[in-house]
PDB file of N, CA, C and O in Angstrom:
ATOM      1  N   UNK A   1      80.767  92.242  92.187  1.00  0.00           N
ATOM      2  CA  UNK A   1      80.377  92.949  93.385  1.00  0.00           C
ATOM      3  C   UNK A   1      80.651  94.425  93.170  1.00  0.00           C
ATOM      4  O   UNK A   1      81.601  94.770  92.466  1.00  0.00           O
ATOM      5  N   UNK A   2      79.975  95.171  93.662  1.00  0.00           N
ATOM      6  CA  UNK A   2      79.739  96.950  93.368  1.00  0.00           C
ATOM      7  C   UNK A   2      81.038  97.122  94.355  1.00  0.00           C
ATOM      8  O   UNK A   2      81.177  96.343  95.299  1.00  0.00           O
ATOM      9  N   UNK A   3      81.981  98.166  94.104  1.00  0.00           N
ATOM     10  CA  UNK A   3      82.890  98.753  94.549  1.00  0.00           C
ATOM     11  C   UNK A   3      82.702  99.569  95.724  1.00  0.00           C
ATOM     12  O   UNK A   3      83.337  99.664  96.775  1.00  0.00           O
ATOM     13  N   UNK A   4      81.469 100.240  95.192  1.00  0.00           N
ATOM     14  CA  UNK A   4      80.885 101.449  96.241  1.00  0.00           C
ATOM     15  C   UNK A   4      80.114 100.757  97.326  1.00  0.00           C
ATOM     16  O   UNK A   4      80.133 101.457  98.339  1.00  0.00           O
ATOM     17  N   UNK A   5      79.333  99.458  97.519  1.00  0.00           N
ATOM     18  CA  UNK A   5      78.828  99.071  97.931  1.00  0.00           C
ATOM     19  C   UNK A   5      80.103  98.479  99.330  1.00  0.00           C
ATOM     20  O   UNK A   5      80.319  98.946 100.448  1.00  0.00           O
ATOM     21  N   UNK A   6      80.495  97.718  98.857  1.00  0.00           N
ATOM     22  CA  UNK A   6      81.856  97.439  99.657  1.00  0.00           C
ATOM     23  C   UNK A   6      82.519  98.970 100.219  1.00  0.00           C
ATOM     24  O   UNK A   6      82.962  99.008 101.367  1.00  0.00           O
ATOM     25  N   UNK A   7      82.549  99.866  99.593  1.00  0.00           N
ATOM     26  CA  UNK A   7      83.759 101.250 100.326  1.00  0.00           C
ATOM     27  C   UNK A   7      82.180 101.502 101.335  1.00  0.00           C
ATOM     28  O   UNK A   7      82.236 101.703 102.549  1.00  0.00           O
ATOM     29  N   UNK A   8      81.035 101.450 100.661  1.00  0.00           N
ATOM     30  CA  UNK A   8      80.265 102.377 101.871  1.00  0.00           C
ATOM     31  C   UNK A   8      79.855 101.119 102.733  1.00  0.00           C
ATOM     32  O   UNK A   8      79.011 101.569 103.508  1.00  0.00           O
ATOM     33  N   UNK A   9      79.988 100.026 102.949  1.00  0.00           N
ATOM     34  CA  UNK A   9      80.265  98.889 104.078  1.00  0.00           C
ATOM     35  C   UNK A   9      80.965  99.213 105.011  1.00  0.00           C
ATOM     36  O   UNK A   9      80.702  99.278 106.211  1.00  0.00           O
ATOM     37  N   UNK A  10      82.166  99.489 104.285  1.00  0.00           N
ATOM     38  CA  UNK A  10      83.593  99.773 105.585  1.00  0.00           C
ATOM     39  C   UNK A  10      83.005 100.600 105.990  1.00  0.00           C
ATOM     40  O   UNK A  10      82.549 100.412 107.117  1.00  0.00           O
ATOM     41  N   UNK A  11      82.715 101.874 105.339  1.00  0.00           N
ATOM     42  CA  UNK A  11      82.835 103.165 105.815  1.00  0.00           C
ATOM     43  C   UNK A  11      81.842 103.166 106.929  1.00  0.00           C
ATOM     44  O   UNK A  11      82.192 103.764 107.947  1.00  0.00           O
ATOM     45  N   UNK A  12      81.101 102.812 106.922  1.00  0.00           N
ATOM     46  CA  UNK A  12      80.046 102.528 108.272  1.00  0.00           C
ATOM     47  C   UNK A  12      80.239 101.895 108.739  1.00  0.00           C
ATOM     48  O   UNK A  12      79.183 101.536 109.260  1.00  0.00           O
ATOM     49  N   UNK A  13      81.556 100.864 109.278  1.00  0.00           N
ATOM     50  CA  UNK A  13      81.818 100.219 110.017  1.00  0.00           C
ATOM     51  C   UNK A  13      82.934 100.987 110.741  1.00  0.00           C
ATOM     52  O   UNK A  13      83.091 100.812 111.949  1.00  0.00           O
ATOM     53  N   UNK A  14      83.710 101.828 110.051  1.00  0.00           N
ATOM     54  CA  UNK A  14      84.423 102.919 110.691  1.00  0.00           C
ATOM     55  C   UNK A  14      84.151 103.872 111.219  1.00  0.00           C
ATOM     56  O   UNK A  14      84.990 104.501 111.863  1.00  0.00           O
ATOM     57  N   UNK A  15      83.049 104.209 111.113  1.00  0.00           N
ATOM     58  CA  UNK A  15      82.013 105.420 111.300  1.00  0.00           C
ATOM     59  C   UNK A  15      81.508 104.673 112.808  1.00  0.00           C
ATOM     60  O   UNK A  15      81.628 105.165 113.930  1.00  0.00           O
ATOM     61  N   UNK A  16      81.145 103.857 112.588  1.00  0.00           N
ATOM     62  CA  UNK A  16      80.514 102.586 114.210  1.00  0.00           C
ATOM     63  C   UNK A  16      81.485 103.021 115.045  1.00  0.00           C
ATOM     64  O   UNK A  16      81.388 103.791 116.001  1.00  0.00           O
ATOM     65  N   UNK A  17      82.808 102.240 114.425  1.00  0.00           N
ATOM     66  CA  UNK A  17      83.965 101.987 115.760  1.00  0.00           C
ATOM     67  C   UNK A  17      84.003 103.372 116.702  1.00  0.00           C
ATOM     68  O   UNK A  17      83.853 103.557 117.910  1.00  0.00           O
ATOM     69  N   UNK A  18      84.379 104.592 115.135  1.00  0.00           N
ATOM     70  CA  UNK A  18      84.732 105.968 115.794  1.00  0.00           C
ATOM     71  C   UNK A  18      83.372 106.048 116.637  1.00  0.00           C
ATOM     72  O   UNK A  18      83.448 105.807 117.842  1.00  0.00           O
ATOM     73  N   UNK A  19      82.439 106.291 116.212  1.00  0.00           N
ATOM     74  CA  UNK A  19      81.232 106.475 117.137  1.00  0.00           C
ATOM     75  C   UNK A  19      81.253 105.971 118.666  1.00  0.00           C
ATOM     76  O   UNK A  19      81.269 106.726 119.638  1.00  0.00           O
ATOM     77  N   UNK A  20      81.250 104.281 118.719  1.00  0.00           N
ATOM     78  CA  UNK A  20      81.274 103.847 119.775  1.00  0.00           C
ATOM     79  C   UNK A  20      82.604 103.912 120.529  1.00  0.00           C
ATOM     80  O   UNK A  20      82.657 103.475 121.678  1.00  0.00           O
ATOM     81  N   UNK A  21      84.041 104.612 119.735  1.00  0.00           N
ATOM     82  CA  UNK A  21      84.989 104.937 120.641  1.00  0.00           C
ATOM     83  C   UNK A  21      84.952 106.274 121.244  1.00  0.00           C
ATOM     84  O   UNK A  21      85.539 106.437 122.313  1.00  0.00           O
ATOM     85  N   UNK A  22      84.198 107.459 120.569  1.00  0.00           N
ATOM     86  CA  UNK A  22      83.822 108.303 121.234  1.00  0.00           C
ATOM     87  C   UNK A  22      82.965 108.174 122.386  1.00  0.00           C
ATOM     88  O   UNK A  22      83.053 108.899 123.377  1.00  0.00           O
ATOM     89  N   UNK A  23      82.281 107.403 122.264  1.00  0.00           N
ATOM     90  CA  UNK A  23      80.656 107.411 123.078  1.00  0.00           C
ATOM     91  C   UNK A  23      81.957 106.676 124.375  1.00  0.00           C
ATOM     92  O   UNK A  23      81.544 106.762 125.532  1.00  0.00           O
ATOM     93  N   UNK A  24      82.882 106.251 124.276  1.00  0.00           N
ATOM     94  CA  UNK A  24      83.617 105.474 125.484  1.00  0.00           C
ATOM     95  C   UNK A  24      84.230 106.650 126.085  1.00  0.00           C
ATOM     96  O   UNK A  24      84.082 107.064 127.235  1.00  0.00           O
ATOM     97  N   UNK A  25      85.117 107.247 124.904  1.00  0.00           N
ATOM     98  CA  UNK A  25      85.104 108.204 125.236  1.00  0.00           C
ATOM     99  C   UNK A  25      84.610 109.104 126.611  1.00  0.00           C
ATOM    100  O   UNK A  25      85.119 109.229 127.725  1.00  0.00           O
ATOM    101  N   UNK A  26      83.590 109.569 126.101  1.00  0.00           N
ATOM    102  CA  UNK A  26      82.654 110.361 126.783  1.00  0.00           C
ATOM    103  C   UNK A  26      82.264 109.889 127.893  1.00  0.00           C
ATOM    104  O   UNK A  26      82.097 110.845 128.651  1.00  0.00           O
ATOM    105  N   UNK A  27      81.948 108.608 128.571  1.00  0.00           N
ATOM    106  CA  UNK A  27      81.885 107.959 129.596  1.00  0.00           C
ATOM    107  C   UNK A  27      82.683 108.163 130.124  1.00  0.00           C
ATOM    108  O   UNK A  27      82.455 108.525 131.278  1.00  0.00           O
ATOM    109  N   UNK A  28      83.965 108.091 129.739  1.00  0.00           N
ATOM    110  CA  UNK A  28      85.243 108.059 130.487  1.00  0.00           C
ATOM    111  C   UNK A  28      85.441 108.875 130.930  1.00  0.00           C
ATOM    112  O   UNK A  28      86.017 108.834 132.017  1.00  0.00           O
ATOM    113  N   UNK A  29      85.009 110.335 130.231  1.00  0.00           N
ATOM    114  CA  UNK A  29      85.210 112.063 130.798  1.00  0.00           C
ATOM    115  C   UNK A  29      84.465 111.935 131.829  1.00  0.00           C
ATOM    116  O   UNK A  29      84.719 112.059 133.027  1.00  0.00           O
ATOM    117  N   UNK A  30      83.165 111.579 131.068  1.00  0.00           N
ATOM    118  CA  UNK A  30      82.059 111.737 132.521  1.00  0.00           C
ATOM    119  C   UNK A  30      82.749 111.264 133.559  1.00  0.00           C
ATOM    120  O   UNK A  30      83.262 112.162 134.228  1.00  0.00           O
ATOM    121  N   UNK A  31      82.980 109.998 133.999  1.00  0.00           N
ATOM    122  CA  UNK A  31      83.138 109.415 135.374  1.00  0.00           C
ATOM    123  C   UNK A  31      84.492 110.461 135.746  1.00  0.00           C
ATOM    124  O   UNK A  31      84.677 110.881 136.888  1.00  0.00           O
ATOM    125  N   UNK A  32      85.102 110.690 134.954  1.00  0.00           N
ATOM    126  CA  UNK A  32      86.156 111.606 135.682  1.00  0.00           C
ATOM    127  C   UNK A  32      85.663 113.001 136.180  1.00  0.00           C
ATOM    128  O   UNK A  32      86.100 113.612 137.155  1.00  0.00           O
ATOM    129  N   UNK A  33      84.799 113.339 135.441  1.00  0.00           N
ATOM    130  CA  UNK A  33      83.934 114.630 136.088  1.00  0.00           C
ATOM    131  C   UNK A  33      83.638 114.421 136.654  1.00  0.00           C
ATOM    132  O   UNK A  33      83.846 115.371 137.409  1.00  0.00           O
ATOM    133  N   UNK A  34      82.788 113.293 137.509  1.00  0.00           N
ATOM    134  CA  UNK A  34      82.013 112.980 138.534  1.00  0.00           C
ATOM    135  C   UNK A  34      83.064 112.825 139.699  1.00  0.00           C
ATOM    136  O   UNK A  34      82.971 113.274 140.842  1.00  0.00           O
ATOM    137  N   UNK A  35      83.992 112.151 139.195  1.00  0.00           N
ATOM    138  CA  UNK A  35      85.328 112.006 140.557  1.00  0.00           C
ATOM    139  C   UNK A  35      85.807 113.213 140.992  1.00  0.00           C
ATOM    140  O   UNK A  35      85.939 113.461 142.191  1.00  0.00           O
ATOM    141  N   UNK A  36      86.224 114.405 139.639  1.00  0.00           N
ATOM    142  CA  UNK A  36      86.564 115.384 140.253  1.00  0.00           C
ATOM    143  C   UNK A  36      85.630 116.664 141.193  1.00  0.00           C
ATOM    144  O   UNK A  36      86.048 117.543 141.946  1.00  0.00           O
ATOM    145  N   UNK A  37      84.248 116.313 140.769  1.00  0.00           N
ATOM    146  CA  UNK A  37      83.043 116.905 141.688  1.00  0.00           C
ATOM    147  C   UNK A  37      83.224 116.573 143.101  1.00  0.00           C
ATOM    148  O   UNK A  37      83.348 117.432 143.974  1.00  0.00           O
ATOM    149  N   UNK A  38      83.240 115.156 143.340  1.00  0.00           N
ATOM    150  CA  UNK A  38      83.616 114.030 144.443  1.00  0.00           C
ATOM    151  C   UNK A  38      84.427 115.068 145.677  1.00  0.00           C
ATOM    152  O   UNK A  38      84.119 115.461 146.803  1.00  0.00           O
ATOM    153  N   UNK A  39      85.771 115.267 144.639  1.00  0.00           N
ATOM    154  CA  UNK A  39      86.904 115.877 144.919  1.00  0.00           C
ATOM    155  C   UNK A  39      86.819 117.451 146.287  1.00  0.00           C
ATOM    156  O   UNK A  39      86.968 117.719 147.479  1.00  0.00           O
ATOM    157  N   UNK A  40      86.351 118.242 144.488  1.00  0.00           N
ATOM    158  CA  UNK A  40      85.737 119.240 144.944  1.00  0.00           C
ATOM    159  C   UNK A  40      85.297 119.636 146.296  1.00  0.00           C
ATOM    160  O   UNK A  40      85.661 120.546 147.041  1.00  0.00           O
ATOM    161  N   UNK A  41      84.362 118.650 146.415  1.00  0.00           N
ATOM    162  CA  UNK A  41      83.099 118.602 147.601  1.00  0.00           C
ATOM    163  C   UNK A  41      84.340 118.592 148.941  1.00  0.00           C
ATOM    164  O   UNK A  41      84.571 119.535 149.698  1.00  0.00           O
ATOM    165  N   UNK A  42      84.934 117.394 148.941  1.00  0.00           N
ATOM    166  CA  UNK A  42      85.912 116.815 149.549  1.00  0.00           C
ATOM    167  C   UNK A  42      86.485 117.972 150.201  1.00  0.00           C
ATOM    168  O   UNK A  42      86.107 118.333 151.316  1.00  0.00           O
ATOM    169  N   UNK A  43      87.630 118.724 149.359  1.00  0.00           N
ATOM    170  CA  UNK A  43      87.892 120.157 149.538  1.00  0.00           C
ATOM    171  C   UNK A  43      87.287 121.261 149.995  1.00  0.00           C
ATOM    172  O   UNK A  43      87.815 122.187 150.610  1.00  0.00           O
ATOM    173  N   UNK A  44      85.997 121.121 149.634  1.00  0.00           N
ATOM    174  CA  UNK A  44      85.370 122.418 150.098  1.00  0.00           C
ATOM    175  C   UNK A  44      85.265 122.343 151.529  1.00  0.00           C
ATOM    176  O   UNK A  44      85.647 123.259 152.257  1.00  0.00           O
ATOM    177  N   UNK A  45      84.669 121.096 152.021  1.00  0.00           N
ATOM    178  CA  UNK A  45      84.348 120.212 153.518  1.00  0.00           C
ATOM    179  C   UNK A  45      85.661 120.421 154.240  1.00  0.00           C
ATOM    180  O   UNK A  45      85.627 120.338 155.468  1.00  0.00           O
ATOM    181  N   UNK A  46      87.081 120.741 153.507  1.00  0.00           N
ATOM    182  CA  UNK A  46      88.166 120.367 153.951  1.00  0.00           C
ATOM    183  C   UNK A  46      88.259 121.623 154.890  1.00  0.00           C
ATOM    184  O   UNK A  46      88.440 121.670 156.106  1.00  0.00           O
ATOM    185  N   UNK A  47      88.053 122.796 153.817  1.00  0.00           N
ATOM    186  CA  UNK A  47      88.817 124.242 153.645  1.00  0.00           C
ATOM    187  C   UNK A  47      87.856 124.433 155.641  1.00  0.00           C
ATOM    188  O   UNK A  47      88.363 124.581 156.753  1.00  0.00           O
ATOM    189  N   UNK A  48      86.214 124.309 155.137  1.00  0.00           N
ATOM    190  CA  UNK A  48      85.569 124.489 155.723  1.00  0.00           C
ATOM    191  C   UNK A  48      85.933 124.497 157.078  1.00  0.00           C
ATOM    192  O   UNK A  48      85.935 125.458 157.848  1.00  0.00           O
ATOM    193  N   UNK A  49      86.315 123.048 157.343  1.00  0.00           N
ATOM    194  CA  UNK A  49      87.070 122.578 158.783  1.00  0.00           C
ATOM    195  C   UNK A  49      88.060 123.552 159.071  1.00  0.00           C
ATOM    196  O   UNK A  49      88.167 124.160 160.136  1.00  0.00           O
ATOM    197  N   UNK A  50      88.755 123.668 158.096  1.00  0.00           N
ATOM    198  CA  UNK A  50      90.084 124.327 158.766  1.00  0.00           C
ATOM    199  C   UNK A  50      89.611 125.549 159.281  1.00  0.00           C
ATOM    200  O   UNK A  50      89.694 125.922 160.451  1.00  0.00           O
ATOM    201  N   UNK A  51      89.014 126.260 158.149  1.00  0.00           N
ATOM    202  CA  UNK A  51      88.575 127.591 158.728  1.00  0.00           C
ATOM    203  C   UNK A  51      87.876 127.759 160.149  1.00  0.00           C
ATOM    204  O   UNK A  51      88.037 128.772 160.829  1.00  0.00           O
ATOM    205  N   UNK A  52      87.338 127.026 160.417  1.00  0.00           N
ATOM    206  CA  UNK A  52      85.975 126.810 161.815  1.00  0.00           C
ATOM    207  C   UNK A  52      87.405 126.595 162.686  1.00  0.00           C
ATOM    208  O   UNK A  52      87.460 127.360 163.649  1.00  0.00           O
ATOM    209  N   UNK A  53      88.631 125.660 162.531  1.00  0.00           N
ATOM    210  CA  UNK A  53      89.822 125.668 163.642  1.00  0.00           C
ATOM    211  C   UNK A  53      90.679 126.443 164.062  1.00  0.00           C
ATOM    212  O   UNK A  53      91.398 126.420 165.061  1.00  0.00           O
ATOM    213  N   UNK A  54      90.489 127.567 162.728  1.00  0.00           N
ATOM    214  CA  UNK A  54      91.263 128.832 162.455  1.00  0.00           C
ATOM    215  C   UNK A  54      90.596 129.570 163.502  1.00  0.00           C
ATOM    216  O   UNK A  54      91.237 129.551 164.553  1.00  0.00           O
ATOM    217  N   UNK A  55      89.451 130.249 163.551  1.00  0.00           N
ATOM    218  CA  UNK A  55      88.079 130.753 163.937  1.00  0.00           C
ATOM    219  C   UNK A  55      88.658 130.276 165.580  1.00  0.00           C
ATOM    220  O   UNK A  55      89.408 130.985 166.251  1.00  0.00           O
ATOM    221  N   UNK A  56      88.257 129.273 165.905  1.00  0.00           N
ATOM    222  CA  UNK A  56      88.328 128.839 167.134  1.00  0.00           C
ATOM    223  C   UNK A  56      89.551 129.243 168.103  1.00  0.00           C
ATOM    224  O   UNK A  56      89.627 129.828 169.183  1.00  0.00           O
ATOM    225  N   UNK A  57      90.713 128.505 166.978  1.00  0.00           N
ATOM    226  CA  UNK A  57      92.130 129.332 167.611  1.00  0.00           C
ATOM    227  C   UNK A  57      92.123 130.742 167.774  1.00  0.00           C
ATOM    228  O   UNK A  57      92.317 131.191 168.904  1.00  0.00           O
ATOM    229  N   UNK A  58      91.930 131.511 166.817  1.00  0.00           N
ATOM    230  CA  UNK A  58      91.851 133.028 167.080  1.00  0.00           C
ATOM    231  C   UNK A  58      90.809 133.548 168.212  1.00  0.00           C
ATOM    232  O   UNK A  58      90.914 134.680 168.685  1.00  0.00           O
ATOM    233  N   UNK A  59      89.858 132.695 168.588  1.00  0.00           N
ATOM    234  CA  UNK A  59      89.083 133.044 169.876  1.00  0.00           C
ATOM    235  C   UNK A  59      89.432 132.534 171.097  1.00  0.00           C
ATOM    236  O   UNK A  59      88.942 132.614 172.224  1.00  0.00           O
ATOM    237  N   UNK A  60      90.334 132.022 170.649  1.00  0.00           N
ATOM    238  CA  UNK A  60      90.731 131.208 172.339  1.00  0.00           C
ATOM    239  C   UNK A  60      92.304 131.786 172.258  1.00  0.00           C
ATOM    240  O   UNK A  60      92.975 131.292 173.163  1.00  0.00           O
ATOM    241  N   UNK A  61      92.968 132.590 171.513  1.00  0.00           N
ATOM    242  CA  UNK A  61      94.179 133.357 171.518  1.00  0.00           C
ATOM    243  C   UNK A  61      93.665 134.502 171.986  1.00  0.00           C
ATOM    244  O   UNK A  61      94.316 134.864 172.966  1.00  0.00           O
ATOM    245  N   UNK A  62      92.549 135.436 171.655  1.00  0.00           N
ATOM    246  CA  UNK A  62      92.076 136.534 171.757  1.00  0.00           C
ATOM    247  C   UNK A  62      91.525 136.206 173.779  1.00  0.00           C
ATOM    248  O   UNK A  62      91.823 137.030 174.643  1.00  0.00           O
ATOM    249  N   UNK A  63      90.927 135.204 174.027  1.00  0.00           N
ATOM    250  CA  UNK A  63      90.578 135.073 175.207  1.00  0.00           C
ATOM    251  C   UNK A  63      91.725 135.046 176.167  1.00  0.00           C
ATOM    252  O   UNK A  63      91.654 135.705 177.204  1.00  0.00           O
ATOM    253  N   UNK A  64      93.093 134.106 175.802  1.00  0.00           N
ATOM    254  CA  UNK A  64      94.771 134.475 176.425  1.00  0.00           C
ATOM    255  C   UNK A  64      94.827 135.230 176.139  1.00  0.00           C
ATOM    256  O   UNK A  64      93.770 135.011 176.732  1.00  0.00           O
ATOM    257  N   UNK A  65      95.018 136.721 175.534  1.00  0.00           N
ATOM    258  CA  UNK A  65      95.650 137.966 175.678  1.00  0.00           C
ATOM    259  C   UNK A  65      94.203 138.849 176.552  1.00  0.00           C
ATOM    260  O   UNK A  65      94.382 139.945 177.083  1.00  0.00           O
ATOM    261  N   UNK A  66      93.102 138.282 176.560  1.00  0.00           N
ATOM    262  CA  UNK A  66      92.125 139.150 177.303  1.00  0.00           C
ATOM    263  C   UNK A  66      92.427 139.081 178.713  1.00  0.00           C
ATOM    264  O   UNK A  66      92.497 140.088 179.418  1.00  0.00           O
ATOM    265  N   UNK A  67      92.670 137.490 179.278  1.00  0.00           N
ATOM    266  CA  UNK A  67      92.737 136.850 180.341  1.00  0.00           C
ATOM    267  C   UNK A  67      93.978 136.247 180.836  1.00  0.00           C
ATOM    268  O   UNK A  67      93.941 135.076 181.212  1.00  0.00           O
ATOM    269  N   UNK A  68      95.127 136.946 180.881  1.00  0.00           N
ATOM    270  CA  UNK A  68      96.445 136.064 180.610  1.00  0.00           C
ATOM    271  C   UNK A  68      96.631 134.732 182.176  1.00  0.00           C
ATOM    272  O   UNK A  68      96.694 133.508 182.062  1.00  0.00           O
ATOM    273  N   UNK A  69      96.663 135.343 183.152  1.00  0.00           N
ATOM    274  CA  UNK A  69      96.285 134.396 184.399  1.00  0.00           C
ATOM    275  C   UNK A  69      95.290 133.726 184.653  1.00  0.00           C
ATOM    276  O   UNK A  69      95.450 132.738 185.370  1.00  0.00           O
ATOM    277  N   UNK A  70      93.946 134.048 184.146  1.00  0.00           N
ATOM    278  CA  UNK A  70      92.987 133.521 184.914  1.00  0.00           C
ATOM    279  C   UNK A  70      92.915 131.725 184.021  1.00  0.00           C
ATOM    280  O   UNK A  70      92.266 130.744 184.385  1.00  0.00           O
ATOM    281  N   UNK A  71      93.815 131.865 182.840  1.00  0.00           N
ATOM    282  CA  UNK A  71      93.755 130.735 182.418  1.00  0.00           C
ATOM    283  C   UNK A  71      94.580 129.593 182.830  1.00  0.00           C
ATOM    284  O   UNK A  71      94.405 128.396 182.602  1.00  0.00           O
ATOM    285  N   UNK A  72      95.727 130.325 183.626  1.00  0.00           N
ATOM    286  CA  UNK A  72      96.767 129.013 184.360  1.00  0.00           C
ATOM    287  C   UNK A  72      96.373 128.598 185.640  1.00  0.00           C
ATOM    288  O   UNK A  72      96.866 127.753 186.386  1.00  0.00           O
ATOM    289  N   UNK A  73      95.263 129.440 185.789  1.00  0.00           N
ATOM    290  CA  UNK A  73      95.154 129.327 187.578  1.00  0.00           C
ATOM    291  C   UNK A  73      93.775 128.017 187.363  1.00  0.00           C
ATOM    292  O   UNK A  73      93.149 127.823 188.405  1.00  0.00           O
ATOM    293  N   UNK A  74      93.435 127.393 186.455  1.00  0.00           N
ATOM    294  CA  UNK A  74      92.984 125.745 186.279  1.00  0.00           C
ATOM    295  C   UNK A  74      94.135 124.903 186.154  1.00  0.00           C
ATOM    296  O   UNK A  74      94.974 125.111 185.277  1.00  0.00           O
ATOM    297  N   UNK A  75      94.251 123.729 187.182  1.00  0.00           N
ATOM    298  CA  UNK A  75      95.297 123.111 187.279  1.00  0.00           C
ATOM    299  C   UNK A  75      94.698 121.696 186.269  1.00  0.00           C
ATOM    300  O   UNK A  75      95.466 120.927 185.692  1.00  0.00           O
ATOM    301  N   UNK A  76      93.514 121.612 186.240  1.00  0.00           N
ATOM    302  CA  UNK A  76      92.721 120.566 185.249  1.00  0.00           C
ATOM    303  C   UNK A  76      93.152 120.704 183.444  1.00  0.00           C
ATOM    304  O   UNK A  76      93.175 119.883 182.528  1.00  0.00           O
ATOM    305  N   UNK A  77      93.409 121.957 183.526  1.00  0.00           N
ATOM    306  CA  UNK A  77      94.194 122.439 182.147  1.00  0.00           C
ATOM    307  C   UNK A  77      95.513 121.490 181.536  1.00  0.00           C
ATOM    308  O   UNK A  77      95.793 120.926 180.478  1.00  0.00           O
ATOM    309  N   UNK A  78      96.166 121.698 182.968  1.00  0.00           N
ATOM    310  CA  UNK A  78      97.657 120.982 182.725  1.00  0.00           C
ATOM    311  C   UNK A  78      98.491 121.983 182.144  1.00  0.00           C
ATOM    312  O   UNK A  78      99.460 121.790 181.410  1.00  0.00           O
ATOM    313  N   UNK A  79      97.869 123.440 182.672  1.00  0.00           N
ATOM    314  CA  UNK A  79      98.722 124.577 181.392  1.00  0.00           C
ATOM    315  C   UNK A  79      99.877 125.343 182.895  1.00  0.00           C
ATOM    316  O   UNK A  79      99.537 125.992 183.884  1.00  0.00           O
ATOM    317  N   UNK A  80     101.185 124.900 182.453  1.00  0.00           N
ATOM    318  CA  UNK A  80     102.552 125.987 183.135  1.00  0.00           C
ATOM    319  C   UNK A  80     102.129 127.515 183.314  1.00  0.00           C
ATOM    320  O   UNK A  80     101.786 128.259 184.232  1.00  0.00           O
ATOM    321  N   UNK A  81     102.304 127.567 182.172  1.00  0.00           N
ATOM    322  CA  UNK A  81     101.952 129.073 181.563  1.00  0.00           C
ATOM    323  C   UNK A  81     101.268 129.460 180.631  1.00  0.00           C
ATOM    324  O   UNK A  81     100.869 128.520 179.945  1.00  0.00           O
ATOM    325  N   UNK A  82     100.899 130.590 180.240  1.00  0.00           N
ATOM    326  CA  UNK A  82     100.582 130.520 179.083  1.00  0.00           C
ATOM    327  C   UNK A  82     100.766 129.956 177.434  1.00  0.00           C
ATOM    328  O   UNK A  82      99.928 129.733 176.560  1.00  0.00           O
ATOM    329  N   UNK A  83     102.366 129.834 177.459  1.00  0.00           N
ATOM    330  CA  UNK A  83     103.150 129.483 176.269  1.00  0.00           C
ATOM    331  C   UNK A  83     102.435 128.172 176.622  1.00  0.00           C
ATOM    332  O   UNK A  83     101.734 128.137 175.611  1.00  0.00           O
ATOM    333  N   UNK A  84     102.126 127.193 177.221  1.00  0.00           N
ATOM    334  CA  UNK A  84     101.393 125.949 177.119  1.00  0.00           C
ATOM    335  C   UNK A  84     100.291 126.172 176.250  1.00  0.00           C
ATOM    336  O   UNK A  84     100.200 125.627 175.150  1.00  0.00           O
ATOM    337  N   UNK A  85      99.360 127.043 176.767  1.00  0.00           N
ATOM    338  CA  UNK A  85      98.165 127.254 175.909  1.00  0.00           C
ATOM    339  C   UNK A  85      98.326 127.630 174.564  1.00  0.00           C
ATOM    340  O   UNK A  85      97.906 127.146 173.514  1.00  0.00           O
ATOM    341  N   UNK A  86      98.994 128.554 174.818  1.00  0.00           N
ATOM    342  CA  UNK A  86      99.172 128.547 172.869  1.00  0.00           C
ATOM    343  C   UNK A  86      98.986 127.677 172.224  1.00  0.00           C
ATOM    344  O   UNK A  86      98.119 127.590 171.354  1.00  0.00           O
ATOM    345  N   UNK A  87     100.259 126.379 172.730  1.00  0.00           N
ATOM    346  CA  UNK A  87     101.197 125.354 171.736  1.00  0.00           C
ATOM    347  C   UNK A  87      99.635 124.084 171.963  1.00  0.00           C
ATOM    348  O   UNK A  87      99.504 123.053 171.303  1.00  0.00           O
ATOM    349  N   UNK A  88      98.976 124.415 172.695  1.00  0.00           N
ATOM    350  CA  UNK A  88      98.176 123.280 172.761  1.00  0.00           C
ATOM    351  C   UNK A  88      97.012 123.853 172.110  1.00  0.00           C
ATOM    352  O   UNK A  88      96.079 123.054 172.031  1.00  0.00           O
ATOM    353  N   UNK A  89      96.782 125.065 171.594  1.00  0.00           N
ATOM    354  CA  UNK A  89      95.721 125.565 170.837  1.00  0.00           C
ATOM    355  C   UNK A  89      96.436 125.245 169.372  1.00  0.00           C
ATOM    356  O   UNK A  89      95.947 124.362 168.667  1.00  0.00           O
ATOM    357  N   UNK A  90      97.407 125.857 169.007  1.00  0.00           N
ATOM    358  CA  UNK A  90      98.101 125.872 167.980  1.00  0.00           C
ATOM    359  C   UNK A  90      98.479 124.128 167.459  1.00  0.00           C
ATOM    360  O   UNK A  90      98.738 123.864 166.285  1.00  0.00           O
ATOM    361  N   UNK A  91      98.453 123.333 168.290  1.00  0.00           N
ATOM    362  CA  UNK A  91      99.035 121.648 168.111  1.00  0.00           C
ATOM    363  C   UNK A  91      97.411 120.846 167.745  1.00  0.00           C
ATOM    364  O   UNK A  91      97.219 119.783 167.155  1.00  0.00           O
ATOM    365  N   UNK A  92      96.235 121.962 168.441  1.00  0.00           N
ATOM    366  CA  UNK A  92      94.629 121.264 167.910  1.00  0.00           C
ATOM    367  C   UNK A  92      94.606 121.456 166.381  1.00  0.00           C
ATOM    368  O   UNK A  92      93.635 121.078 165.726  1.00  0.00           O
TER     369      UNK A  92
END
């Protein structure tokens, strides 16, 4: 039996494995790229929210220092004083 014939057998059978353990490899990155895109998105949607609650609080803080009474004088509020409104803007 040829020597070389047998070494270049293996050798393309090692050449396979590495191949098809890369190619797993690479699947494996992928789906993790795809999870961390997932992620991403997730976060961005997150930041988004907060900011729009941020936004909101600062307009309804800006409306208590515009309006400091006219906001306790709704008893449907459930607001003491003002320090209510805050803590219940600030607790949304």
């Amino acid at each position: 039996m040829d020597t070389n014939a047998v070494t270049s057998t293996q050798t393309a059978s090692v050449e396979r494995r590495e191949l098809s353990d890369c190619e797993m490899e690479l699947k494996q990155k992928e789906d993790e790229l795809r999870t961390l895109k997932v992620d991403v998105l997730r976060l961005e949607e997150t930041v988004k929210e907060q900011a729009d609650m941020i936004e909101v609080n600062s307009q309804c803080l800006h409306i208590l220092h515009s309006t400091p009474q006219a906001l306790c004088s709704f008893p449907e509020l459930g607001l003491r004083d003002n320090s209510d409104y805050v803590y219940k803007i600030v607790k949304f």
